[in-house]
C-alpha positions in Angstrom: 0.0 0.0 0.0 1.5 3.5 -1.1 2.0 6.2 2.0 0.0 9.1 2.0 1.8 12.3 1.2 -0.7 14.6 0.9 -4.2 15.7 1.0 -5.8 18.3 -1.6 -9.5 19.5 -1.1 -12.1 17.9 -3.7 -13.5 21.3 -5.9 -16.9 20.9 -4.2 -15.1 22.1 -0.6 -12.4 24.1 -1.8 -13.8 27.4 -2.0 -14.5 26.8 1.8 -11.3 25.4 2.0 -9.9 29.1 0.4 -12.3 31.0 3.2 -11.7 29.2 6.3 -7.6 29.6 5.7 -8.1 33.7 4.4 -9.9 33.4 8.1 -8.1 31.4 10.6 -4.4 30.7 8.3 -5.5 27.0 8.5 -8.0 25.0 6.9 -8.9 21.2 6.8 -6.3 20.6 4.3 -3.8 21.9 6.2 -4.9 20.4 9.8 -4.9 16.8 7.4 -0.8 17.2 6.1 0.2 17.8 9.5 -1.9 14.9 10.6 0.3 13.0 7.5 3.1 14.3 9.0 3.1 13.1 11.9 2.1 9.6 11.1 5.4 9.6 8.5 7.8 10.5 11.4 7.0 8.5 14.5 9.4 6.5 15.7 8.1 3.1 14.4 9.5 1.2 17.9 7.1 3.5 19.7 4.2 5.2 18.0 1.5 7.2 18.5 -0.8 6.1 20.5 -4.4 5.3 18.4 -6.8 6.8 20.8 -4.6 10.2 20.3 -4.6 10.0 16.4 -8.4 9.9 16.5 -8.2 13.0 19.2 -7.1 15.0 16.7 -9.1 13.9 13.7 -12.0 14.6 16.2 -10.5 18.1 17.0 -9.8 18.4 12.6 -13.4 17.9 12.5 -15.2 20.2 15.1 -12.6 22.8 13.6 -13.9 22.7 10.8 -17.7 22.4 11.7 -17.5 25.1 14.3 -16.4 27.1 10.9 -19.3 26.4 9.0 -21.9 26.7 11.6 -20.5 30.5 11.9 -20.2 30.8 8.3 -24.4 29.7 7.7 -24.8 31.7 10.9 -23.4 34.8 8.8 -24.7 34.3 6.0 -27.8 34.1 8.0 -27.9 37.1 9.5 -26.9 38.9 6.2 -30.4 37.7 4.9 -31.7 38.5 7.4 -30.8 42.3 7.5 -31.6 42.3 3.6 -35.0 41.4 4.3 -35.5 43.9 6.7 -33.9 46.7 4.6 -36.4 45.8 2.4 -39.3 45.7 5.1 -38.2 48.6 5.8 -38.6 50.5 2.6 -41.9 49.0 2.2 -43.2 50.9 4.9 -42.6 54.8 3.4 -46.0 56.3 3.2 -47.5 54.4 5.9 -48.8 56.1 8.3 -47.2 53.9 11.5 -47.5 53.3 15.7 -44.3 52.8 17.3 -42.7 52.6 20.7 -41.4 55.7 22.1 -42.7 59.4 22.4 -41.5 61.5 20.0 -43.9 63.9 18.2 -43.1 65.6 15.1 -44.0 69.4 14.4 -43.7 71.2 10.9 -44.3 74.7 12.5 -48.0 75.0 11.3 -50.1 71.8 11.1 -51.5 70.8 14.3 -49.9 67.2 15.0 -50.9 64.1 17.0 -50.0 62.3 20.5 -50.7 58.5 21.1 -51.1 56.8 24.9 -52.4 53.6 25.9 -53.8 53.9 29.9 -53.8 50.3 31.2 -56.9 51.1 33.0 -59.5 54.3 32.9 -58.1 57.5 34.4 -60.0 60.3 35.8 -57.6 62.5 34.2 -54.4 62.9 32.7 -51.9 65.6 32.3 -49.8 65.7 29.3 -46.5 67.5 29.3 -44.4 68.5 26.1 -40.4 69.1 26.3 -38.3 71.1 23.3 -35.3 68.6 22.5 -33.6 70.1 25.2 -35.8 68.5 27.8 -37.3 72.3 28.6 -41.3 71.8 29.6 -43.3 74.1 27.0 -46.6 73.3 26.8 -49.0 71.2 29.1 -52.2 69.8 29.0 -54.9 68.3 31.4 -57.8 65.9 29.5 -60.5 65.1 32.0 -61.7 61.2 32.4 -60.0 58.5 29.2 -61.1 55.5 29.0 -58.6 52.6 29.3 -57.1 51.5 25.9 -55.5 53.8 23.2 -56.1 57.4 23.1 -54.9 60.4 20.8 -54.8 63.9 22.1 -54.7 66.6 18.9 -51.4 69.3 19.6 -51.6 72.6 17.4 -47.3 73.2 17.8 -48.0 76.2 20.8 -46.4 76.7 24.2 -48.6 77.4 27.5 -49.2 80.7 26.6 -50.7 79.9 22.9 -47.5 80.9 21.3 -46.5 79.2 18.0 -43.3 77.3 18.7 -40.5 76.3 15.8 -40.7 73.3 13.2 -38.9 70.5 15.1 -39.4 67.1 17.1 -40.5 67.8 21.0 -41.3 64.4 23.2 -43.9 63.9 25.8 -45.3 62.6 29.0 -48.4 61.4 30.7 -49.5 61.3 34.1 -52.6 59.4 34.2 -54.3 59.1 37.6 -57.3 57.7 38.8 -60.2 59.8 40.9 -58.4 58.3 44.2 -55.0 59.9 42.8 -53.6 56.4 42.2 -51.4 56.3 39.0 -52.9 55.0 36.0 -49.9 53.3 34.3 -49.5 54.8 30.4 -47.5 53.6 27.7 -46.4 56.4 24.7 -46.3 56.0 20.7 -44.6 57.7 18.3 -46.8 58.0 15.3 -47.0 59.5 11.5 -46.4 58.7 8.2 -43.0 57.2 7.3 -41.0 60.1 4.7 -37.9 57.8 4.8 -35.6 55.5 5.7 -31.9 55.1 6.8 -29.5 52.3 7.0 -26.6 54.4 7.8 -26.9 52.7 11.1 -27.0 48.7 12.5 -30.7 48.6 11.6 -32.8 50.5 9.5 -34.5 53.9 10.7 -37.5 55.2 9.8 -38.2 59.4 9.5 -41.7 60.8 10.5 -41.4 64.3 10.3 -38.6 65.4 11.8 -38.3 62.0 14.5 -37.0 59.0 14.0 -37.7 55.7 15.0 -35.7 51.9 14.6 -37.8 49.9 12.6 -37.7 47.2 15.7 -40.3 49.8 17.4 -42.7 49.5 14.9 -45.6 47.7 16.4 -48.3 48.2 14.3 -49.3 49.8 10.7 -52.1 51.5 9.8 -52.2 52.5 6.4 -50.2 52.6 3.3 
C-alpha cells in the first residue's frame, strides 16, 4: 500500500477550504498534512498512540464544523438584514404606531400624541419638552377611558405661542379619581418620509423624529 503524502481538497469544498484559511491561516487541508506528517515521522518502535490520532481527527473535525456553523450563521444574519432593509422600505408612506414618544411638528399643522392607559383614568396631564428636555406646553384631558387614546397638539407653548418646526417628546400622568397612577404607555406615530440604513438597523423618519424599525408595532395604512 503507497504512503499518504498529501491531502488536496475535492473542488466541491475548496472554496470553503480558500475561506476558512483567508480566516483562521489554516483549513482542513492543512490540519490533514500535518496529521500525515506526523504519522510519516513517529518512531516506528514506539508510536503514536491510536486513541490520540483519532483525538485529533476529532478536533480536525469540530474545527472545521464550528467554521461552518458561523459561516451559515453569517450568512444568516446577512439575509436577514436584507429582508429587513427591504421591510423597511416598504413601509414609506405608511402612516405607523411605534414605541417611544416623540412627536413631530412642521411649524403650522397641528400634530398628534398617542397613549395607551392600562386602565380608565379620571384625568391625565400631558406634558411636552423642546429637545432640550425644557417643559413648553402642558395639558390636562378630564376622564380616558382605558385603551388607546390620541390627544390633537396645534405646535403652541402654554401661553398659545406658536413654537418652531422640530421634534418635541412627551409625557403622561394618568391618575385615577383616588389619585392612584394609571400606568401609560407612549407611541410615536405618523407617516413614514424615509428610511436610513446608515446605522446597524434601519431607521425610519416621520417628520422630523426618527424611530428603529424594531419599534414599529403596528401599521395602519399605506
Amino acid at each position: 500500500m503507497g504512503m499518504i503524502n498529501s491531502v488536496t481538497a475535492t473542488t466541491g469544498t475548496a472554496a470553503a477550504d480558500a475561506n476558512m484559511k483567508s480566516t483562521m491561516g489554516l483549513n482542513k487541508d492543512d490540519f490533514l498534512n500535518l496529521f500525515v506528517a506526523q504519522l510519516k515521522n513517529q518512531d516506528p518502535l514506539n508510536p503514536t498512540n491510536s486513541d490520540q490520532l483519532l483525538s485529533q481527527l476529532s478536533s480536525i473535525t469540530q474545527v472545521e464544523q464550528s467554521y461552518n456553523q458561523n459561516a451559515n450563521l453569517t450568512a444568516l444574519l446577512t439575509a436577514q438584514n436584507n429582508s429587513a432593509a427591504m421591510s423597511a422600505a416598504g413601509l414609506i408612506g405608511a402612516t405607523v404606531q411605534a414605541n417611544g414618544n416623540a412627536v413631530s411638528f412642521d411649524g403650522s399643522t397641528p400634530t398628534t400624541m398617542q397613549f395607551n392607559l392600562s386602565t380608565a383614568a379620571n384625568s391625565a396631564t400631558v406634558t411636552i419638552a423642546d429637545s432640550t428636555g425644557k417643559t413648553v406646553a402642558t395639558t390636562t384631558t378630564g376622564a380616558l377611558a382605558a385603551g388607546i387614546q390620541t390627544l390633537s397638539w396645534g405646535g403652541t407653548d402654554s401661553s398659545g405661542n406658536k413654537l418652531p418646526a422640530g421634534t418635541y417628546t412627551f409625557s403622561v400622568n394618568a391618575t385615577t379619581a383616588g389619585g392612584s397612577v394609571v400606568p401609560s404607555t407612549t407611541y410615536t406615530t405618523g407617516t413614514v418620509s424615509g428610511v436610513s440604513y446608515s446605522g446597524a438597523t434601519p431607521t425610519l423618519t416621520i417628520g422630523s423624529a426618527t424611530v428603529n424599525l424594531a419599534d414599529i408595532i403596528g401599521v395602519t395604512g399605506g
